[in-house]
C-alpha positions as CSV (number, residue, x, y, z in Angstrom):
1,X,21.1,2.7,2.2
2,X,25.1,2.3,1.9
3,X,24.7,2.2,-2.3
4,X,22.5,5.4,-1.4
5,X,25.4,6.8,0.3
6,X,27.8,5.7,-2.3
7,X,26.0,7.1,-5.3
8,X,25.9,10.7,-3.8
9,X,29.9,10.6,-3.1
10,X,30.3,9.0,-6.3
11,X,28.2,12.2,-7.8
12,X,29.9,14.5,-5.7
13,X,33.3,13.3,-7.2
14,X,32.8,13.3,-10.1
15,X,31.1,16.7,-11.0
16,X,34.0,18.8,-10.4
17,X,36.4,16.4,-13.0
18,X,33.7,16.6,-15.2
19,X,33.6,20.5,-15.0
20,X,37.5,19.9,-15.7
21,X,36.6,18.2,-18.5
22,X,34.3,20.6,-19.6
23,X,36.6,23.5,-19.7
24,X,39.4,21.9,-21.2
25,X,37.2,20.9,-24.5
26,X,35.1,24.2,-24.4
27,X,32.1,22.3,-23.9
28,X,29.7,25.1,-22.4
29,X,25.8,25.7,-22.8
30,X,25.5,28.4,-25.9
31,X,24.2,31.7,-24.6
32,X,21.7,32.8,-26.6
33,X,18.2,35.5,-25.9
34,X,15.8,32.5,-24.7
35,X,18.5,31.8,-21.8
36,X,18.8,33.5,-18.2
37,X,22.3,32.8,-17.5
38,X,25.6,34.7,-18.7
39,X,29.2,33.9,-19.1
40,X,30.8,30.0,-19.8
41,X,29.3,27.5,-17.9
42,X,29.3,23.4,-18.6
43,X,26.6,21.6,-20.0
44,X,27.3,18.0,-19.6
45,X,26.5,17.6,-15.6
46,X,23.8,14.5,-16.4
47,X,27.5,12.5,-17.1
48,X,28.1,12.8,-13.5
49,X,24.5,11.4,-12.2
50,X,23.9,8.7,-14.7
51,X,27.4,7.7,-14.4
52,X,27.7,7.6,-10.3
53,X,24.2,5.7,-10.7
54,X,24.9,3.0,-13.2
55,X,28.2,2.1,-11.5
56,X,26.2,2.2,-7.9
57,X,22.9,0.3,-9.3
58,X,25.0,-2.1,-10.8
59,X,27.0,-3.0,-7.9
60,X,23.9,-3.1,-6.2
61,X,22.0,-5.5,-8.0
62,X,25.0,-8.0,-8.3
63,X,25.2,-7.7,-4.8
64,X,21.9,-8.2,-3.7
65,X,20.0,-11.6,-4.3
66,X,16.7,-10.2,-3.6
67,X,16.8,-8.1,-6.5
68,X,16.3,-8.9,-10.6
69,X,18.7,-7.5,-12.7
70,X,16.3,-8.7,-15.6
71,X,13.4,-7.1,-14.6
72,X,15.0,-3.7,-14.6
73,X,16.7,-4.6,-18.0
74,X,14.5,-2.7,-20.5
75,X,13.9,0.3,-18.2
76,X,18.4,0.9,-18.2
77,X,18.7,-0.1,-21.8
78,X,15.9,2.6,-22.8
79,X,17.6,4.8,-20.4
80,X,21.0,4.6,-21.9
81,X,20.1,5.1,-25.1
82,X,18.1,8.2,-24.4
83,X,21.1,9.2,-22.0
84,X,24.0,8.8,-24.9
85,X,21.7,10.2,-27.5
86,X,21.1,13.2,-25.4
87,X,25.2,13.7,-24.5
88,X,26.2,13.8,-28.3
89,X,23.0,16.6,-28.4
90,X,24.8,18.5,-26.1
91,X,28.0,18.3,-27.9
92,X,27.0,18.3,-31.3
93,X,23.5,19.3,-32.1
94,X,20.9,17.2,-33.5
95,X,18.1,18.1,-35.6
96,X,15.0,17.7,-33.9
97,X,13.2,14.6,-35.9
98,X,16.3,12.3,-35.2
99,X,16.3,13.2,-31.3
100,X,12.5,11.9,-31.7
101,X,13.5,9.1,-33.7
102,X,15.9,7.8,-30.7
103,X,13.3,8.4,-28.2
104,X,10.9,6.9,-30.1
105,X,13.2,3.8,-30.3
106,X,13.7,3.9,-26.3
107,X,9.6,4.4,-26.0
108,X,9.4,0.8,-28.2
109,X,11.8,-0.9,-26.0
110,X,9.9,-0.5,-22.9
111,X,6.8,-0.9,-24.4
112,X,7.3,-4.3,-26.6
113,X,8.9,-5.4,-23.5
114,X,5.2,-5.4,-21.7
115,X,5.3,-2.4,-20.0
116,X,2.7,-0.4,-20.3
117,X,-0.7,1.2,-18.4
118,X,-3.5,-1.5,-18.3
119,X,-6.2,0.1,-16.4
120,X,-7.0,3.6,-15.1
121,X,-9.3,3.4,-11.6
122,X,-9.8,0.1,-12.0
123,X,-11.0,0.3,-15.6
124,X,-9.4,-2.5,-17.9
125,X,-7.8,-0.3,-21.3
126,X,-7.9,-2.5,-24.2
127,X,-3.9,-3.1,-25.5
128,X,-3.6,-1.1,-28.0
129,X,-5.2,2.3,-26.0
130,X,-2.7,1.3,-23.0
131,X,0.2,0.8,-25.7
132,X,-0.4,4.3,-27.3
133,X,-1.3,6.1,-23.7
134,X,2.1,4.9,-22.5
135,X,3.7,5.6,-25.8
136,X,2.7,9.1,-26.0
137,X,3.5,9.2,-21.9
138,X,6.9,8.4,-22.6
139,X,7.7,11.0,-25.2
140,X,5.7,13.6,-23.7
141,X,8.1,13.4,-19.9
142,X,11.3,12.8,-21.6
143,X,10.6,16.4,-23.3
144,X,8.6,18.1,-20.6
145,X,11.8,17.4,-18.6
146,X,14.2,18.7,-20.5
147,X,11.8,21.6,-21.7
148,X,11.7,22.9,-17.3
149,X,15.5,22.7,-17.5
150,X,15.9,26.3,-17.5
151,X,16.5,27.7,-13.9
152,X,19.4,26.4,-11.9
153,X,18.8,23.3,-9.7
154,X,15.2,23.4,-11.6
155,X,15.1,19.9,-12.9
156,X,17.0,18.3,-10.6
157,X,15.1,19.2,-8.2
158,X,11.9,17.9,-9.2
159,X,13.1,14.7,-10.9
160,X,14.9,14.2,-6.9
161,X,11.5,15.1,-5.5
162,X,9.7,12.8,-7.7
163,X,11.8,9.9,-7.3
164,X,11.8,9.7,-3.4
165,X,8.4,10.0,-3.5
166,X,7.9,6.7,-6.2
167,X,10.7,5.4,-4.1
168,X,8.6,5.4,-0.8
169,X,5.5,4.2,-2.5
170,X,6.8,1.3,-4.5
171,X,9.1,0.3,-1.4
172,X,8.1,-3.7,-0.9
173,X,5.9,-4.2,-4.2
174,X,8.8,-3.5,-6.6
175,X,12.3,-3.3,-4.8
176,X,13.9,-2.8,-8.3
177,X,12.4,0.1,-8.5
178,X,12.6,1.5,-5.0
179,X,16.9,0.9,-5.8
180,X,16.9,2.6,-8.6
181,X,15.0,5.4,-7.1
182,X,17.3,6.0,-4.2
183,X,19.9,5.4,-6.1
184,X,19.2,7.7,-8.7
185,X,18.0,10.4,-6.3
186,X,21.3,10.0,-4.6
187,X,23.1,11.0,-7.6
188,X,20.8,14.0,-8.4
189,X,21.9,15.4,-4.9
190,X,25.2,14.9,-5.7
191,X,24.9,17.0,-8.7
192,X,23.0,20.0,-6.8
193,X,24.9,20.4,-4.9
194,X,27.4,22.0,-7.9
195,X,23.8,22.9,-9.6
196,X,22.1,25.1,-7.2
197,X,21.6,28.7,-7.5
198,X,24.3,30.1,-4.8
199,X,24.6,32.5,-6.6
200,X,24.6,30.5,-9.4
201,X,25.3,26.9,-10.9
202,X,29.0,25.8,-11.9
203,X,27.6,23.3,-14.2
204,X,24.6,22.7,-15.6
205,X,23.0,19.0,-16.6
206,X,22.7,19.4,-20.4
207,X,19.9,17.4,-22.6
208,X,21.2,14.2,-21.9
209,X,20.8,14.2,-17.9
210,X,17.2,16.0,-18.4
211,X,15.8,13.3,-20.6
212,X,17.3,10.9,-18.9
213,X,15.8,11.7,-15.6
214,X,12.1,12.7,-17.5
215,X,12.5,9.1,-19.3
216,X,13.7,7.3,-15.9
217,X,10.4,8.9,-14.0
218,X,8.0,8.1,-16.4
219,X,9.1,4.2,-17.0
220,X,9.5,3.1,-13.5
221,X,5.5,3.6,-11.9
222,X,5.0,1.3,-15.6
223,X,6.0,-1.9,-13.4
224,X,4.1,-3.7,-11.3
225,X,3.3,-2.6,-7.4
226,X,0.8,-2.5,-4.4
227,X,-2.8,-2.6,-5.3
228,X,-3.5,1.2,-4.4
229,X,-0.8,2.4,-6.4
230,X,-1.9,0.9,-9.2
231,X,-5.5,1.6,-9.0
232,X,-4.6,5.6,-9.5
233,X,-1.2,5.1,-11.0
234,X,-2.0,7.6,-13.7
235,X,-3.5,10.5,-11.4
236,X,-0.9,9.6,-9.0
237,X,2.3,10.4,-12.0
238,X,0.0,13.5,-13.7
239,X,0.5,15.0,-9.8
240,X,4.2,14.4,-9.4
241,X,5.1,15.7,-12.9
242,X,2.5,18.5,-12.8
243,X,5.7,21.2,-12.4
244,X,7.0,20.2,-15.9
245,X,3.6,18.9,-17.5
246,X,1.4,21.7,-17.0
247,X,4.7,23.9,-18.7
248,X,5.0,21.8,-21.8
249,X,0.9,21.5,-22.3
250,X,1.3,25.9,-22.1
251,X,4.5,26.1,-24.2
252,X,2.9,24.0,-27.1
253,X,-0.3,25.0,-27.2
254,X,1.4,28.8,-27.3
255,X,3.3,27.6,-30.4
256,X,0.2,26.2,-32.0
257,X,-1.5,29.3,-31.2
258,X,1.3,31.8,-32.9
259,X,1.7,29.7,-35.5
260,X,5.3,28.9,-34.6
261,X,7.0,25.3,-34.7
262,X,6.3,23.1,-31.7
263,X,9.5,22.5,-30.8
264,X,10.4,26.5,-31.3
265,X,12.3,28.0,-27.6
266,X,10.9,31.0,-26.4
267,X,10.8,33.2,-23.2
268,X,7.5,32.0,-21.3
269,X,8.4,29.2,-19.0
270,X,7.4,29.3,-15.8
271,X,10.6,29.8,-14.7
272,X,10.4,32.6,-17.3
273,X,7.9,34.2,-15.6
274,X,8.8,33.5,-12.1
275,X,11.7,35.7,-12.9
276,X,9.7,38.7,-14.5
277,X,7.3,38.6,-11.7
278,X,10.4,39.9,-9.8
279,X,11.6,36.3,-7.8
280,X,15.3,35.9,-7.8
281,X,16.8,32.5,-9.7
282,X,17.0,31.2,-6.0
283,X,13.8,32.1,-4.5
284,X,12.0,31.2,-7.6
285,X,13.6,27.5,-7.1
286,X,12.7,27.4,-3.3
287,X,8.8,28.4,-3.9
288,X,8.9,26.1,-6.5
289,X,10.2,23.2,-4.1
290,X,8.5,23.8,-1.3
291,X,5.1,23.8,-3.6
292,X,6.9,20.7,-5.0
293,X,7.2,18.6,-1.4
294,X,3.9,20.0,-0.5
295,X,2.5,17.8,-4.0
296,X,4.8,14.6,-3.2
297,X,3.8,14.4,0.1
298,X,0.1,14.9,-0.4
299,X,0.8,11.8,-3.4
300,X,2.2,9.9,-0.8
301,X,-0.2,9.8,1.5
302,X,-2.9,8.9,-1.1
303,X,-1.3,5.8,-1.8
304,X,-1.4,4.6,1.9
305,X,-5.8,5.8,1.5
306,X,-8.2,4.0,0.3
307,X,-8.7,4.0,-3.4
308,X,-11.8,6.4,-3.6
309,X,-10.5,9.2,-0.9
310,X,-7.0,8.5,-2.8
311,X,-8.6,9.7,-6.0
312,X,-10.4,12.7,-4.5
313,X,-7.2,13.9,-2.6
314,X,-5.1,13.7,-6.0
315,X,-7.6,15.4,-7.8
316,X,-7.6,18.3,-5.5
317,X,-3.9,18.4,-5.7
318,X,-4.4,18.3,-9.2
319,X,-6.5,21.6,-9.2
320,X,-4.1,23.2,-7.2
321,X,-1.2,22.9,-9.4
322,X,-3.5,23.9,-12.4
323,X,-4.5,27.1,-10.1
324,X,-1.0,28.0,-9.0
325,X,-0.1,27.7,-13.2
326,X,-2.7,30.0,-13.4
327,X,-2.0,32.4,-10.8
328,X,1.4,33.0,-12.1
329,X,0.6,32.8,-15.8
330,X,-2.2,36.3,-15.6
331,X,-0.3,37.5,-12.9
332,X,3.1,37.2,-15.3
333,X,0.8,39.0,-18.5
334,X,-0.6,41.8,-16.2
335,X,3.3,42.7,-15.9
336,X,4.1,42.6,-18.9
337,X,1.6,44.3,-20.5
338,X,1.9,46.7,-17.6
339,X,5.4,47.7,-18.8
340,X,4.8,47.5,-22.6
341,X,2.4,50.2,-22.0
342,X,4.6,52.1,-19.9
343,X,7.6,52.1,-22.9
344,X,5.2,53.0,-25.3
345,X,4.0,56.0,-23.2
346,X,7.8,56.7,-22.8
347,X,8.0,56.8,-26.0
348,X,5.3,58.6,-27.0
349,X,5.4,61.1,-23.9
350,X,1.7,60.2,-23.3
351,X,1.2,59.2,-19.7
352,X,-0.4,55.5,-19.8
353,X,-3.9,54.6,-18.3
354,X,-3.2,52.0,-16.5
């Protein structure tokens, strides 16, 4: 509880001398047509959270006998990488195949090291299906986290959402894991509280933070913990990370679709969409929260079920995130089509039949 307390001064502190920072080197996130924001604002906010956490996790472990620095080894090594990888993105850009290269390398680190998924519901995967599932896993979060980083307080707040929740489940299986959770979480809050759409952010967390948090989510249910957790370990993450999964699944297969290249930006996030559908930066973010606690809680309390209701309650979840993507996703077309038949009629002076 006191490193907890520690990380999110630590956070807190550091934020504003990293805006500093920011300012003094012109380091700001590029406006450009695919982003909602305007003027000069900082991009390199995930300094301040992985920063406030390593020094806080490592104090921690040192400090604390009962926990294994070892077994959390791979998990920060991976991390860092992806972390200072992602930082020099932000300040020089990468092309795309070498940012998969080093995330590729981080994937191989934690998977060579033995972590990986070994059975789903109880059914044994032979190594090398478990090695690729947790391969492709990897890759797919650490993008599908930075790809929802779009809306102020967005990612952060469901990568701090998602971590509480792994925090409370893991809590007396893998106490490694719970630390870094709360840890980590702590940090997050930290940076929100400089991230948050009031009216709007003073910094925002930049590729590095994002794929950091996406990478730290995705590794950590990989270790060991209570039997229920691991019988629907995979059903169990696909629900937490629904927000930013179900986006990425839509924003590829929309590129695949138009023909364009997969890791092309364009305008139809959901966040995207929240906004045309007439939600404000800050009510879009507190629907999407509220819908977000509503998910971890319901994950939570399957993990304290037994294994066969626990399936059948994340399952429903799962459908309802699907539905709500839907919802929004028509919903968002029927506007827009709605108004690109009323410019053409403008246009044309014809009154449209709508």
């Amino acid at each position: 509880m006191l490193f907890t307390i520690v990380s999110f001064l630590v956070s807190v502190c550091l934020i504003p001398v990293i805006i500093k920072f920011c300012k003094f080197y012109s380091l700001y996130d590029t406006v450009n047509s695919r982003k909602i924001h305007s003027g000069e604002i900082p991009r390199l906010g995930g300094v301040g959270i992985v920063l406030s956490f390593i020094i806080c996790a490592t104090v921690c472990f040192y400090s604390d006998k009962s926990l294994s620095f070892f077994n959390a080894a791979p998990l920060l090594a991976a991390g860092s990488l992806i972390f200072l990888f992602g930082i020099l993105d932000d300040i020089v850009e990468m092309r795309a195949v070498f940012k998969l290269l080093v995330q590729m390398i981080a994937t191989a680190i934690v998977v060579l090291n033995g972590y990986c998924f070994r059975q789903i519901f109880g059914l044994m995967l032979p190594e090398p299906v478990g090695i690729l599932l947790t391969f492709f896993w990897l890759l797919g979060m650490i993008n599908a986290y930075n790809l929802i980083d779009g809306l102020d307080g967005l990612c952060g707040t469901l990568a701090l959402t998602a971590l509480v929740s792994l925090g409370i489940m893991l809590y007396g299986s893998f106490n490694e894991g719970t630390a870094i959770c709360f840890i980590l979480s702590a940090s997050i809050l930290g940076f929100l509280v400089f991230n948050w759409p009031a009216p709007n952010a003073k910094i925002f967390m930049g590729d590095g933070g994002s794929q950091f948090l996406g990478f730290m989510i995705a590794t950590i249910p990989l270790y060991s913990s209570n039997d229920n957790f691991e019988y629907n370990k995979f059903l169990i993450m696909l629900v937490i990370v629904s927000f930013p999964m179900l986006d990425t699944i839509a924003a590829i297969w929309r590129r695949i679709r138009d023909h364009r290249p997969v890791m092309s930006p364009d305008r139809l996030h959901l966040h995207h969409k929240l906004l045309n559908l007439g939600f404000s930066k800050r009510n879009a973010l507190i629907m999407v929260l509220l819908i977000q606690i509503l998910i971890c809680t319901t994950v939570v309390l399957s993990s304290y079920m037994e294994k066969e209701k626990g399936i059948i309650l994340l399952a429903v979840a799962y459908l309802f995130m699907i539905s709500f993507y839907c919802v929004i996703h028509y919903t968002n077309r029927a506007v827009l089509q709605k108004i690109r038949l009323e410019n053409e009629a403008r246009n044309s002076g014809i009154t449209p039949k709508l």
